[in-house]
C-alpha positions as CSV (number, residue, x, y, z in Angstrom):
1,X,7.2,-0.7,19.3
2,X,6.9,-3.8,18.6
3,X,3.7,-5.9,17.8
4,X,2.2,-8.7,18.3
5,X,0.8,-10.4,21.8
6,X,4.0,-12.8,22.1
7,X,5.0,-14.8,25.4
8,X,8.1,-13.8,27.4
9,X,10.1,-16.0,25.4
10,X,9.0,-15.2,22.5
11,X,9.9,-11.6,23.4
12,X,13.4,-12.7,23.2
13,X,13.7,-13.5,19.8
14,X,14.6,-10.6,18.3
15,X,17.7,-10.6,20.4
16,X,18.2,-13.7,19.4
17,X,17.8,-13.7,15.1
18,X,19.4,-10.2,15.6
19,X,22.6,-11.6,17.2
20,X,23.3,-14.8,15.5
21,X,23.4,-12.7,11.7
22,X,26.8,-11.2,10.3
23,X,24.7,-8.7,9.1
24,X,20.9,-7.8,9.0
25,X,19.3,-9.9,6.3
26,X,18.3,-8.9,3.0
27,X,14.5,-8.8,2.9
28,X,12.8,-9.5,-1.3
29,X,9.1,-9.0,-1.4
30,X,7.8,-10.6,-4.6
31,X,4.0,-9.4,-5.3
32,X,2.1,-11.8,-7.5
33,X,-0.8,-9.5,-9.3
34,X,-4.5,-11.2,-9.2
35,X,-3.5,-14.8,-8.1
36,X,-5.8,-17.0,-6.8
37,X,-5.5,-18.6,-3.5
38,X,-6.3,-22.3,-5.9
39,X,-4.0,-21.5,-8.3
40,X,-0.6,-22.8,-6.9
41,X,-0.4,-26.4,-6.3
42,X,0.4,-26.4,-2.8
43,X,-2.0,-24.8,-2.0
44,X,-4.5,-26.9,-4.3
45,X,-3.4,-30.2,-5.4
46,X,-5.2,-30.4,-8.3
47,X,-4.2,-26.9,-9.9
48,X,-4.1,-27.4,-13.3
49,X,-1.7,-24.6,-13.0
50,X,2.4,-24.8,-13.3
51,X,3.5,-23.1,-10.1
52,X,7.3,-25.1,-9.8
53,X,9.0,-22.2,-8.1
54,X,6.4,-20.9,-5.8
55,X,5.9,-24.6,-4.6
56,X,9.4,-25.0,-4.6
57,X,9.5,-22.2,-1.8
58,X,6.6,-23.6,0.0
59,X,8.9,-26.6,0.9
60,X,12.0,-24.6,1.6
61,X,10.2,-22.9,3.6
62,X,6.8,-21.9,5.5
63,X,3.1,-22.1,3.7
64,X,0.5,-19.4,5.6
65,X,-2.8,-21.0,4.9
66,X,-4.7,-17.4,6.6
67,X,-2.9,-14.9,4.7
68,X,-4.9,-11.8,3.1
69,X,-3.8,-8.8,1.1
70,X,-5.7,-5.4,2.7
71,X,-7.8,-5.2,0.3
72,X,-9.8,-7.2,-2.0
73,X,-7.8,-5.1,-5.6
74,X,-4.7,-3.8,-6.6
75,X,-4.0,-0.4,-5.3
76,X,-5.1,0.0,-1.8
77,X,-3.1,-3.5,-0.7
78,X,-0.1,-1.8,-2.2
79,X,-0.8,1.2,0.3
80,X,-0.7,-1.5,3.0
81,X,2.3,-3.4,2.1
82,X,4.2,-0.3,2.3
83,X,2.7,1.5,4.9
84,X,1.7,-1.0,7.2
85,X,-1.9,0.7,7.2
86,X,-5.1,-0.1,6.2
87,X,-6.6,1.8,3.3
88,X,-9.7,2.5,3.9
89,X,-8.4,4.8,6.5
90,X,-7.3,7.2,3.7
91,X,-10.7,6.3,2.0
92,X,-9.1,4.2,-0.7
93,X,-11.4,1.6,-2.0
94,X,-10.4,1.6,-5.8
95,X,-7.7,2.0,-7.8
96,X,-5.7,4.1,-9.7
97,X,-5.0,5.4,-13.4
98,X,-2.2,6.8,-15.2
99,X,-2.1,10.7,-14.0
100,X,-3.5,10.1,-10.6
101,X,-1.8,12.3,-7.8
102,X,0.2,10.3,-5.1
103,X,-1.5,8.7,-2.1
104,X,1.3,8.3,-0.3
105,X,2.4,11.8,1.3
106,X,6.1,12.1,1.5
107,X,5.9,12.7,4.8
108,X,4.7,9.3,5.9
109,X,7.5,6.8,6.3
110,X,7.0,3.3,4.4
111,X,9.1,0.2,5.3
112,X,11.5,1.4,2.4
113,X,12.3,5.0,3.9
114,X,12.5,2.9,6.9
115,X,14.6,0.6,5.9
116,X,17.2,3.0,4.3
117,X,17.1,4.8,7.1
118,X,18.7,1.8,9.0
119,X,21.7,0.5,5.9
120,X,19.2,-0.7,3.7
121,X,19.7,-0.3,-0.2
122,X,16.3,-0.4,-1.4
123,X,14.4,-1.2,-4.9
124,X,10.9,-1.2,-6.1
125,X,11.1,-3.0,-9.7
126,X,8.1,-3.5,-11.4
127,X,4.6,-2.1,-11.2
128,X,4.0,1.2,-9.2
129,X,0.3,1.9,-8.9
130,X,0.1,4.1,-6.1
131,X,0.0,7.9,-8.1
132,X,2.6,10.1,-9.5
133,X,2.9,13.4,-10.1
134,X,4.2,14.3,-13.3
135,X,6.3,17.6,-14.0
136,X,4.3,18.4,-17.2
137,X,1.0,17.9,-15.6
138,X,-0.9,15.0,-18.0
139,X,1.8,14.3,-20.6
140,X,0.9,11.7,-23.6
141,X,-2.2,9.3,-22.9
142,X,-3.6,7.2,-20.5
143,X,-1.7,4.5,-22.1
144,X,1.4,5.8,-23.3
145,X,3.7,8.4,-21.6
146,X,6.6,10.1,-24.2
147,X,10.1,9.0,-23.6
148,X,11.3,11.9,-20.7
149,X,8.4,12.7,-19.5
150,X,9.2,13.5,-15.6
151,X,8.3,12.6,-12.6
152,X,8.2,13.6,-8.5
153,X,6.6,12.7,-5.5
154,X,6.9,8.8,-6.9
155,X,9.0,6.0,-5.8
156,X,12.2,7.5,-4.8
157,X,10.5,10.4,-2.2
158,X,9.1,7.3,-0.5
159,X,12.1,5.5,0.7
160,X,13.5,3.6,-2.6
161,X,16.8,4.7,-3.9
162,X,15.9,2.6,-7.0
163,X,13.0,2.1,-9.1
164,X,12.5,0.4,-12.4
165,X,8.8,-0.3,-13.7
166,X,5.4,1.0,-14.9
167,X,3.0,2.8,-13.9
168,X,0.1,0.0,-13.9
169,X,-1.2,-2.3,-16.0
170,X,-2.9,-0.2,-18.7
171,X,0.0,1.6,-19.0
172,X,2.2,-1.5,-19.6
173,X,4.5,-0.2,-22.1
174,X,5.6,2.9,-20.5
175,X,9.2,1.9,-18.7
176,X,10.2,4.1,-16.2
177,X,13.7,4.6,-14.4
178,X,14.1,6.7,-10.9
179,X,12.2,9.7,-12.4
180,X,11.2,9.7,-16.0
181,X,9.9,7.8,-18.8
182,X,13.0,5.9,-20.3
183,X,11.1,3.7,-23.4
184,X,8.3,2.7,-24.8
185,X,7.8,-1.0,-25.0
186,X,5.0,-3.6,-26.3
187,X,3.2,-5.4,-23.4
188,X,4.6,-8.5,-24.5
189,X,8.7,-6.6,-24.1
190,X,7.7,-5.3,-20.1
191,X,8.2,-8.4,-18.0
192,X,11.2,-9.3,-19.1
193,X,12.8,-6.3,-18.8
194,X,11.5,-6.2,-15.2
195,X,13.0,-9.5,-14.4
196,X,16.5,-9.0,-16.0
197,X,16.7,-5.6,-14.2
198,X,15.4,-7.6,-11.0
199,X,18.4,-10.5,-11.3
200,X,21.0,-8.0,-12.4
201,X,20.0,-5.7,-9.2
202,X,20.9,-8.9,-7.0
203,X,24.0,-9.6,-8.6
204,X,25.2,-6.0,-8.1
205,X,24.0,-6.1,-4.1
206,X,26.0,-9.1,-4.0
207,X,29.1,-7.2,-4.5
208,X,28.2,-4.9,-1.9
209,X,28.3,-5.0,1.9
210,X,25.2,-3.4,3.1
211,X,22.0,-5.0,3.1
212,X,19.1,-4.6,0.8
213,X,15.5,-4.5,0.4
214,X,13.7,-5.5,-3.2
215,X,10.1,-5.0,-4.1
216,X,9.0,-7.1,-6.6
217,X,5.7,-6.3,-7.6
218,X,4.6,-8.2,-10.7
219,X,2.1,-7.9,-13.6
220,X,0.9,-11.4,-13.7
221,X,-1.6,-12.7,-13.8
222,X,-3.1,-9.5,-14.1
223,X,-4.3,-8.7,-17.9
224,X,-2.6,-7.6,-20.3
225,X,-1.9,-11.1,-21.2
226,X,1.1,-11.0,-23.0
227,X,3.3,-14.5,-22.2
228,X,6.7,-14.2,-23.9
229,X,7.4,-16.7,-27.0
230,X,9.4,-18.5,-25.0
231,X,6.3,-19.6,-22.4
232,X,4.1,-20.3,-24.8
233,X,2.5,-23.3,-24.9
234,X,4.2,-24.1,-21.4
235,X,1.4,-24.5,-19.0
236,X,0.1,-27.6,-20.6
237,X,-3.1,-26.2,-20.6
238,X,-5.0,-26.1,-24.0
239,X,-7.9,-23.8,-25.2
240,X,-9.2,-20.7,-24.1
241,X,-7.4,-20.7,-20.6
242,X,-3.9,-21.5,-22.1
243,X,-2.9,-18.3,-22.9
244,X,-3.6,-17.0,-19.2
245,X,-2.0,-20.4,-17.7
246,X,1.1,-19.8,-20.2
247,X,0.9,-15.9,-18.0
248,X,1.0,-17.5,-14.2
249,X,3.5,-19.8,-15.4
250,X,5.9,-17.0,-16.6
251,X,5.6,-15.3,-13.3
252,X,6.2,-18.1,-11.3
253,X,9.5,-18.6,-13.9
254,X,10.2,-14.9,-13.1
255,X,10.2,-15.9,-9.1
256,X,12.4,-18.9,-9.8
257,X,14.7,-16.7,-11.6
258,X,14.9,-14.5,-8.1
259,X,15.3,-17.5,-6.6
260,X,18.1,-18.8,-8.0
261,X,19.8,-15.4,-8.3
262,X,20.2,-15.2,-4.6
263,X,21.4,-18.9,-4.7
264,X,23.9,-18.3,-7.3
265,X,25.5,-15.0,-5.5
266,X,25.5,-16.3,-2.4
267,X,22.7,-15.0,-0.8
268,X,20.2,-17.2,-0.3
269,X,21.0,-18.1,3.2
270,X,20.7,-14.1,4.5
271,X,17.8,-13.7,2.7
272,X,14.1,-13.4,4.0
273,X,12.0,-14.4,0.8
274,X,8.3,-13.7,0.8
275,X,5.9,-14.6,-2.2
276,X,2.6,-13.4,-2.0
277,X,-0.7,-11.5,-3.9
278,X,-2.2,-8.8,-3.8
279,X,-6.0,-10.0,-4.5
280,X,-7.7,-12.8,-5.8
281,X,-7.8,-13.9,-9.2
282,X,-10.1,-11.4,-11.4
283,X,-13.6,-13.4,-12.3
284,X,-11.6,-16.9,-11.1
285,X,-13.3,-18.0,-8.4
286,X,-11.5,-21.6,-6.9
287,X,-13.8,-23.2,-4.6
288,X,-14.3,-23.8,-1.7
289,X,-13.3,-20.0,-1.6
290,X,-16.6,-17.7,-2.5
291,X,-16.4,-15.0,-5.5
292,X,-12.9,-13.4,-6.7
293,X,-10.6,-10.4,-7.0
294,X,-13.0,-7.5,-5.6
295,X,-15.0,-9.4,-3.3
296,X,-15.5,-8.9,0.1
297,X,-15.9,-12.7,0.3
298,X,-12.4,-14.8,1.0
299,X,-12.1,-15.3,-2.8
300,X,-11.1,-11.6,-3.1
301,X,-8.0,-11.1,-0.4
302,X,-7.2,-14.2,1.0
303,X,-4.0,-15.1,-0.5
304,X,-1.3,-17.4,-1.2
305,X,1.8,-16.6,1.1
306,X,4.9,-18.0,1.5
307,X,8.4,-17.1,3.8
308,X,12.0,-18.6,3.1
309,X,14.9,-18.1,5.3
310,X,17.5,-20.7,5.6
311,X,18.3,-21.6,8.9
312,X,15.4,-19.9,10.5
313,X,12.3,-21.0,9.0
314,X,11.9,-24.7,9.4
315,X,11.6,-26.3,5.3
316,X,8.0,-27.3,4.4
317,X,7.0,-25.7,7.5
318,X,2.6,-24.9,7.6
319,X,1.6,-21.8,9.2
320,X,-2.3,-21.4,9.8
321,X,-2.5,-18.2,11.7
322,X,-4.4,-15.3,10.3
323,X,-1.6,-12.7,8.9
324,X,-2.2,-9.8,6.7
325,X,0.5,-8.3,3.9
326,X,0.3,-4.9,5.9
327,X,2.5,-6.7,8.6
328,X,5.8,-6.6,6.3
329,X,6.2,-3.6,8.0
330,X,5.9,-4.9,11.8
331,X,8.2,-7.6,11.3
332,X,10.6,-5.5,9.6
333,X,10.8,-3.4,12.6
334,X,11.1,-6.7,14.7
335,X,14.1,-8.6,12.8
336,X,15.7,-5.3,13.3
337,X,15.2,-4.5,17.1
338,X,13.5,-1.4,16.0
339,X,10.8,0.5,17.6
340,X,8.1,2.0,15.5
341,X,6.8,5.8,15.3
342,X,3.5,6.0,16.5
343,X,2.5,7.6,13.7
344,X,4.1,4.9,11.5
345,X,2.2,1.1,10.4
346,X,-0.8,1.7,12.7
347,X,-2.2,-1.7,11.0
348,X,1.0,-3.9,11.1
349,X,1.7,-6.6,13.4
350,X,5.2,-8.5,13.6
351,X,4.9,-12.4,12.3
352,X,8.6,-13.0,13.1
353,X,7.1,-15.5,16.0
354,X,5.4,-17.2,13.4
355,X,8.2,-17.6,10.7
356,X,10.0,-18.8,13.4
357,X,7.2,-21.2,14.7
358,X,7.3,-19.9,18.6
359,X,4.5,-18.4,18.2
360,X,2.1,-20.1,21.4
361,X,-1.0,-17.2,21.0
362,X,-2.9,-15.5,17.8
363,X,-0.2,-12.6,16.3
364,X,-3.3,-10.5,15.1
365,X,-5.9,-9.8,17.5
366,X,-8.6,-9.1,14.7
367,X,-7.8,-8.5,10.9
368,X,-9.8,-5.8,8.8
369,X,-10.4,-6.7,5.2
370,X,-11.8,-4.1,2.7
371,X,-13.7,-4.0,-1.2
372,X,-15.1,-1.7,-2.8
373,X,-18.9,-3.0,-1.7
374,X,-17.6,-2.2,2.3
375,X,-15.4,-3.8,5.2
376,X,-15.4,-6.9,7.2
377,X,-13.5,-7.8,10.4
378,X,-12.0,-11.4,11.1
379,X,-11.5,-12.7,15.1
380,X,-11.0,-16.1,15.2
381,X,-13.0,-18.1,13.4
382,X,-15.7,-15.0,13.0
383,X,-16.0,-13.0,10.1
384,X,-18.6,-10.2,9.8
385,X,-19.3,-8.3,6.8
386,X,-19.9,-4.7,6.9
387,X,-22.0,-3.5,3.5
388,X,-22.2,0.3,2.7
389,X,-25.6,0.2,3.0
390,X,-26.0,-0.5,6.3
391,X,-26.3,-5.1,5.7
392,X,-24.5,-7.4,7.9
393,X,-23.2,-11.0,7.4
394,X,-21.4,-13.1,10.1
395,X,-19.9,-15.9,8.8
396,X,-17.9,-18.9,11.3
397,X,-15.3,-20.1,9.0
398,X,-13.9,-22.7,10.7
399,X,-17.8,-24.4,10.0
400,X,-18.8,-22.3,6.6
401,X,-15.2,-21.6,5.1
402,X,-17.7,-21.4,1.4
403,X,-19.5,-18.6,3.6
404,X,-22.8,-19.9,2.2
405,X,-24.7,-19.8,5.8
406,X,-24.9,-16.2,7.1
407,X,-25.5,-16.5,11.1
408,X,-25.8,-13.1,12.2
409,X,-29.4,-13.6,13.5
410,X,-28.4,-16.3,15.8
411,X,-25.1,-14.5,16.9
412,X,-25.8,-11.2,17.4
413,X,-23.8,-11.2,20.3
414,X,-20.7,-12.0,18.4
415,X,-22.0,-8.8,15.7
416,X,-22.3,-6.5,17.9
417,X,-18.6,-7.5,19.5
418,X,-17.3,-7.4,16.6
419,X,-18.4,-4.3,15.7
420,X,-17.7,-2.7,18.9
421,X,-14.2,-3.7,17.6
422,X,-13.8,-2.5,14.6
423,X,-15.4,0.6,15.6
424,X,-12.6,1.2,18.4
425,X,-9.9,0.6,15.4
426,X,-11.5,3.6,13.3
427,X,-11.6,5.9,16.4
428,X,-8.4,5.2,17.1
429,X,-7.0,4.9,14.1
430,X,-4.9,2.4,14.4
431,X,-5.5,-1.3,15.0
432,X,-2.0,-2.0,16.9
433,X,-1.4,-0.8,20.8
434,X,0.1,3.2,20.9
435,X,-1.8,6.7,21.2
436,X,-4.3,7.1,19.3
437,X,-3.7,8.4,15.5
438,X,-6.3,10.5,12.6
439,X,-7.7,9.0,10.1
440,X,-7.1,11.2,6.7
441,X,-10.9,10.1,5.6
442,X,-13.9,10.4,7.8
443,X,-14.3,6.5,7.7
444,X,-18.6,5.3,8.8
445,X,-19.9,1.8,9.0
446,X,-22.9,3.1,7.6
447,X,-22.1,5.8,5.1
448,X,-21.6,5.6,1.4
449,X,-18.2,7.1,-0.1
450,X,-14.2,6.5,-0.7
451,X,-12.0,7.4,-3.2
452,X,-11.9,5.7,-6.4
């Protein structure tokens, strides 16, 4: 089905993007990796950072000022993005390492295998960091597989009929293609190669009639940083932090490079861009945002978001709904005409009302964010906090967006409806209408666990 609390015309819409396109339209999904919500300049003026190309997108298209990953690190959003479901309903709080087992079971379908299954040619270029199992059990080292080491149950049983990358960032050097270790590399060598094979992928689709879906998912600025000779020096930024600002400024470079890819094949116009994160910046906290990457606190998952599609998402457009990167999925589905499994994106709500600014109510009706210190659920302009050990915090952002004045003793109305909630989403495991759906992790409010 499709989902999100829409208006009678806004049910319409589908019909109407659906019938006006030659052809479905190619979907890229560019994944930043630890950027701050302050780091782009339009989304803070006075970044010292150089953000060209991600700011360039902002005004060709729409700016979400509400957007947050599903998580507050690296691997459980991942999970979301391609599942459409929250994490912690599989119990994954942290993240994972070279020779972990996939978390992703190949019978679940992800917005890849669902997206092939309706034309789509589909790529995931770039880092993996969701588990593999490998045919030789635990071949080299944590940081370094052997050239032909093998691979299953990775990127290509989940939907993608291509995949070029790495399996995370400590294991940088290791370049994988479809199922087995292909080179070894030095940090500094990976991104590149991601991006060339990124651009060249485009250029190939572009002779092709069927649609396609690429997955982006870059290393910076997550650490190792390793900027390439030619960036730097480029930020403009001296001392300590110019190393790290030459890093952001080579992946925005490597977004502008997508960008202009699609522009110079002809694709650009059919094309819905998104450029997001997948957690805050790690121990770079930008005010007025508390804390960083792995905080429960906005600092950790609210993220920078931004949607292109000519024609259909009006140009320096400013979207202040609350979205989450779990409803790719959803609006997916929705651009397509599609109904959902029940059993598929339990957490994913369509924003296609919102890219095409119709949207007249809320798209979510409550948003779930997740660290590894617990979970917290956003309504409105309420935010409660959910600690392992039992502690609550209710924070009204639209007052306290710092979250510096903790009002739970004065609202404990609003706690306990809030909780009541969130409570109904784990017993019913799903957040989205349908029957009800397991959980595959016996998920408390009050009880200590999860994966790491």
């Amino acid at each position: 089905m499709i989902r999100y609390y829409p208006t009678l015309f806004a049910l319409l819409l589908p019909v109407v993007v659906w019938t006006e396109a030659k052809q479905p339209p190619n979907i890229v999904f560019v994944l930043f990796d630890d950027i701050g919500y302050g780091q782009p300049k339009s989304y803070r003026a006075d970044s010292p950072f150089k953000t060209p190309n991600l700011d360039r997108l902002a005004t060709e298209g729409m700016r979400f000022t509400d957007a947050h990953s599903a998580a507050a690190n690296c691997t459980p959003t991942r999970y979301g993005v391609l599942t459409g479901r929250y994490p912690s309903r599989i119990g994954q709080f942290g993240v994972l390492k070279t020779y972990s087992a996939p978390i992703i079971p190949k019978s679940r379908l992800t917005v890849a295998s669902f997206l092939k299954g309706r034309g789509y040619h589909t790529a995931c270029i770039g880092k993996w960091h969701l588990g593999m199992k490998w045919v030789d059990g635990k071949p080299g080292t944590e940081k370094q597989l052997p050239i032909g080491a093998r691979l299953i149950d990775g990127p290509n049983a989940l939907g993608f009929d291509y995949f070029y990358g790495f399996t995370h960032a400590r294991n940088i050097g290791s370049i994988i293609e479809q199922d087995r270790v292909v080179a070894n590399v030095k940090g500094i060598e990976n991104q590149p190669l991601m991006i060339g094979k990124a651009v060249k992928y485009i250029e190939e689709r572009s002779r092709e009639k069927k649609p396609f879906f690429l997955y982006f998912p870059m290393c910076p600025p997550h650490s190792p940083i390793v900027p390439a000779a030619e960036f730097t020096g480029k930020s403009g930024i001296a001392g300590k932090e110019g190393k790290y600002a030459d890093w952001v400024y080579q992946g925005d470079h490597m977004l502008g490079q997508i960008m202009d890819a699609l522009k110079r094949t002809g694709q650009e116009k059919n094309t819905l861009m998104i450029a997001t994160g997948d957690n805050g910046a790690a121990r770079r906290p930008y005010p007025p945002l508390r804390e960083a990457k792995s905080s429960i606190y906005e600092g950790g998952h609210r993220e920078p978001f931004v949607a292109r599609w000519p024609g259909k998402i009006k140009a320096g457009s400013v979207n202040h709904d609350v979205i989450c990167l779990n409803d790719l999925f959803a609006t997916c589905a929705d651009i397509l005409r599609a109904d959902l499994p029940p059993d598929t994106a339990e957490d994913s709500v369509s924003i296609l009302p919102g890219l095409l600014g119709k949207a007249t109510v809320p798209m979510r009706e409550a948003t779930v964010h997740q660290a590894p210190a617990g979970l917290a659920i956003r309504r409105g302009p309420w935010k409660l906090i959910m600690y392992r050990n039992g502690n609550r915090e209710l924070y009204n952002l639209k007052d306290d967006i710092s979250e510096t004045n903790d009002v739970s003793r004065a609202n404990t109305v609003v706690v306990g409806r809030l909780e009541k909630l969130i409570q109904s989403y784990i017993d019913r495991g799903r957040s989205t209408p349908g029957p009800a759906q397991k959980n595959d992790f016996d998920l408390s409010l009050n009880k200590r666990g999860g994966k790491k």
